[in-house]
C-alpha positions, 0 to 999 in steps of 0.5 A: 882465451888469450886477447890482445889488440893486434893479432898477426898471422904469419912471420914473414916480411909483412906479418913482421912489419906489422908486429913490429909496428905493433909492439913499438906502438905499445899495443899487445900483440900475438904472433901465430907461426905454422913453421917450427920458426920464424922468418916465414916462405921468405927466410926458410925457402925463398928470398934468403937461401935462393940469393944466398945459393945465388950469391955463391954460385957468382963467386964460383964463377968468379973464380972460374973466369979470374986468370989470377986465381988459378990455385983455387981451382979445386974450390970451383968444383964445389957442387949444388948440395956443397953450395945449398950448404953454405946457403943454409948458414945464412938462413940460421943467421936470419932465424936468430935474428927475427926470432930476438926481434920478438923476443925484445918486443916482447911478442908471444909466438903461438905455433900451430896453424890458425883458423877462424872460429869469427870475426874476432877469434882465432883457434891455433892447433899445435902438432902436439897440445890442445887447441887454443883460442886467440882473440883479436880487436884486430887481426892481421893475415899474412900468410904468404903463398906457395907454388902453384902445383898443378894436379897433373904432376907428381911432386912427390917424385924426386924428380920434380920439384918446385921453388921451394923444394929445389933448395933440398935437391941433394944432386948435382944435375947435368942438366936442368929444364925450367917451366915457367919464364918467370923472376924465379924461373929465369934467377934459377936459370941463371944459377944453373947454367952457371953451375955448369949445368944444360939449362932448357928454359921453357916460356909460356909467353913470347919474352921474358919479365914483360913487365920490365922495360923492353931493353932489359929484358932483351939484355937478359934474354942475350945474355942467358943464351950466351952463357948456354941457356937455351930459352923456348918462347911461346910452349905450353906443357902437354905432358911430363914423362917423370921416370927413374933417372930423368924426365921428359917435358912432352910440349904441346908444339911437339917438342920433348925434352930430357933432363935430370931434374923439372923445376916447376916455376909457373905461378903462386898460390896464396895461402889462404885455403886452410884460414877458414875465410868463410866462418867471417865471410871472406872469400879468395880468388882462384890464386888464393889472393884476398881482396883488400883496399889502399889501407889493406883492409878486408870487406871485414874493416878490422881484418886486414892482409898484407903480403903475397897473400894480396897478390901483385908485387909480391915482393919481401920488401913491399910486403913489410912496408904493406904490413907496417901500413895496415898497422899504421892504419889501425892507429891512425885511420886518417892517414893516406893509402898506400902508394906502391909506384916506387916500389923497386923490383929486384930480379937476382939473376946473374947479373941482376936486373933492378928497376923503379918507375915506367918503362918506354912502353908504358910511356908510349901508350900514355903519349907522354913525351919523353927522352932516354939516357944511357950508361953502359958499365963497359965504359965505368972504371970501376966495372973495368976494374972488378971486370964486371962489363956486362949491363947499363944503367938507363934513364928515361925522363920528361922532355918538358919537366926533366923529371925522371919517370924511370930508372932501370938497371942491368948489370952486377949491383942493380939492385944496389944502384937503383935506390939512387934513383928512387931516392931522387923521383920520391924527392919533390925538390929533387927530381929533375935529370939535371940533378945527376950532373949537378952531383959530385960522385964518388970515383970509381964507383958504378954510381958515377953510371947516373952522371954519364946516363943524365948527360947522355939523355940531356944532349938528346934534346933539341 
C-alpha cells in the first residue's frame, strides 16, 4: 500500500488546485484520474472545447458580416465537424499543459477508478492490472459531475445527445432543439443558430438564467430570437419520438417539434455513485452533491470536496480556488471560510454575458437603497470600430456609500470587463462609484464603459 499526506480524486479544476496546493507545500500527494488523461469534464468535454467551438463559430460569423472580407467567403461554409476539429486542438494544447503541471510538481497519477475501502484507504482499479490500494491522511474528492440523463431517453441513439456527447456530433444539423434554458442550453443556443442552423430553445421556466440581473437576461432573450432562435417558455417534456432521420419533442402543452438532433441541456448530476460513500459514512443528495462546511470538509474532517461535486456555483474557476482552500485549510485549520460573493459568472454566449455582485432584484427584497449606471457599448469608440454594438455594461451602487454592489456585463468581452469591477468591490479602499471617474482609462477601450456607466448612475442622484 502506497501512503501519502493528500490524496486528490479527480483532475479537474479543483482536484488540480488542490494538488497544486498540495505539492507546492511540500506534502506528498497522489492523483487518481479515471480518464486516460488529465484536465478532467472541464478540459476534455466541457469549458475548453465548448468555448473553443464557441470562439470559432464567432469568427465565422465575423466573416460573414464584415463587407471587407468578401474573399473568404468559401472558409464561412466551414461546418460543425470542420469546426469541432479545430476546437479539439486546443484541448490537446491544455492536456500537455496540466499533464507537465504534475509532472514538475512531481505528483504521481494513478489511472483507474477509486473507491473507498475506509476512511483513510482508497483501492483504484485500472482497465487493465491489479487493483492497488492508496492511503490518505487526507483526501480530497473531486470528481465533477456529468449530465443529467433522464431514464425515459435513449442516449444511445444518434440522435440524442448531451452536453458532452454533442462535441462528437459528426453532422452538420439543419436544425437543433435545445431542452433545457440553462448556461449550457442558451451558450449552444447561440453557437447554433449562428452556424446556421433552425434553434427551437425549449425553457422549463418563465425566462432565462434567472439568476442573473433581470436587464440582461432580457438583452439576452432579444437577442437570441433576432438572430432566429425561437425560445418556448414555461414547457415541460411529455415524450421524445427519437427516429431514423430526426426527432420530435412531444411537450406537455401539446406542442411537438421536429429536428435533426435533441440537445439534452437539463441539469447536472455529481459523480459520486461509484465512490463507495458509504464504506466512511457519507451520503449524496439526489443530485449527486456532497454536503460540505465553509472549509469544504465532509462530516468525515479529514475528507474533503471541492467542485461541481458540491453543487452550486458550478464553476472552472470556483472549483480551483474552492480546491486550493480544503488544501489551505488542511495546513493551517485557522484560516477563514471560504467566501464566494465575488465570485464572477461567465456565460459564453454570442455575445457574452458576465456579472459579479447583487442584482436589482436581490437588492429590492433586502429594501437596500440603491441607484443604477449605464453604458451602452453602441456609444464606445472602440465597440464602433471592431463593430461590436450590441450589449451595456451596468452598475448598480449604494445611494448612501457609493459602494458598488453589482456589475453586470452583456456584450463581446463581458467576461473580460467584469474583473475591473470585481477587482474595485473586494478592494476596501477602493470600492466607491466614484473611483471609475477618478480613473484615467485607456482610449478606445471597452474599459473606458466603466467611466460613462459611473457618470451616468452618479447624475442620478438628487
Amino acid at each position: 500500500m502506497k501512503a501519502f499526506d493528500v490524496v486528490v480524486v479527480g483532475s479537474g479544476p479543483a482536484g488540480e488546485g488542490a494538488a497544486m496546493m498540495a505539492a507546492k507545500n511540500h506534502r506528498t500527494v497522489a492523483l487518481i484520474e479515471r480518464y486516460f488523461e488529465v484536465g478532467g469534464g472541464c478540459t476534455h468535454w466541457g469549458t475548453i472545447p465548448s468555448k473553443a467551438l464557441r470562439h470559432a463559430v464567432k469568427i465565422l460569423h465575423d466573416l460573414r458580416r464584415n463587407p471587407m472580407l468578401k474573399e473568404f467567403r468559401d472558409a464561412s461554409r466551414l461546418g460543425y465537424p470542420q469546426l469541432l476539429a479545430s476546437a479539439n486542438k486546443i484541448v490537446e494544447t491544455q492536456t500537455a499543459s496540466r499533464r507537465r503541471f504534475y509532472e514538475r510538481n512531481r505528483v504521481p497519477i494513478f489511472g483507474g477508478e477509486a473507491r473507498f475501502v475506509d476512511a483513510h484507504t482508497l483501492e483504484v482499479r485500472a482497465a487493465t492490472g491489479n487493483p492497488i490500494r492508496i492511503e490518505g491522511k487526507h483526501i480530497v474528492i473531486a470528481t465533477g459531475s456529468r449530465p443529467y440523463h433522464p431514464p425515459e431517453l435513449d442516449f444511445s441513439h444518434p440522435r440524442v445527445r448531451d452536453s458532452d456527447s454533442v462535441l462528437r456530433y459528426g453532422e452538420h444539423p439543419f436544425a437543433v432543439t435545445i431542452y433545457g434554458a440553462g448556461v449550457i442550453g442558451c451558450e449552444y443556443a447561440s453557437i447554433f443558430i449562428n452556424l446556421g442552423a433552425k434553434v427551437t430553445l425549449v425553457n422549463t421556466h418563465d425566462r432565462l438564467l434567472s439568476f442573473l440581473d433581470d436587464e440582461i437576461t432580457e438583452a439576452l432573450s432579444y437577442h437570441l430570437r433576432e438572430q432566429g432562435c425561437v425560445i418556448r417558455h414555461n414547457e415541460q417534456i411529455q415524450h421524445l419520438e427519437a427516429r431514423e432521420r430526426d426527432v420530435v419533442l412531444h411537450l406537455q402543452s401539446g406542442r411537438k417539434i421536429k429536428s435533426d438532433v435533441l440537445l439534452w441541456a437539463n441539469g447536472r448530476t455529481g459523480n459520486s455513485d461509484r465512490l463507495g460513500l458509504e464504506a466512511v459514512g457519507l451520503t449524496a443528495n439526489s443530485r449527486g452533491h456532497i454536503a460540505v462546511n465553509g472549509h469544504y470538509q465532509t462530516t468525515v474532517p479529514h475528507i474533503y470536496a471541492v467542485g461541481d461535486i458540491v453543487g452550486p456555483p458550478a464553476l472552472a474557476s470556483a472549483a480551483y480556488v474552492q480546491g486550493t482552500h480544503a488544501v489551505q485549510h488542511i495546513l493551517d485549520p485557522t484560516i477563514e471560510p471560504h467566501h464566494q460573493e465575488r465570485i464572477p459568472s461567465g456565460i459564453y454566449t454570442i455575445p457574452e454575458i458576465s456579472s459579479v455582485g447583487r442584482t436589482e432584484r436581490e437588492l429590492q427584497e433586502a429594501r437596500v437603497p440603491y441607484e443604477v449606471g449605464h453604458c451602452a457599448f453602441k456609444n464606445l469608440a472602440r465597440a464602433q470600430m471592431t463593430d461590436e454594438r450590441v450589449g451595456m455594461l451596468k452598475l448598480i451602487f449604494h445611494t448612501e456609500t457609493m459602494e458598488v454592489l453589482g456589475v453586470h456585463c452583456f456584450g463581446d468581452g463581458a467576461s473580460e470587463i467584469v474583473h475591473i469591477g470585481q477587482t474595485v468591490m473586494a478592494s476596501r479602499d477602493l470600492n466607491d462609484v466614484r473611483f471609475f471617474t477618478r480613473t484615467t482609462f485607456n482610449y478606445p477601450t471597452m474599459a473606458e464603459a466603466y467611466r460613462v456607466a459611473a457618470y451616468n448612475g452618479i447624475n442620478r442622484l438628487t
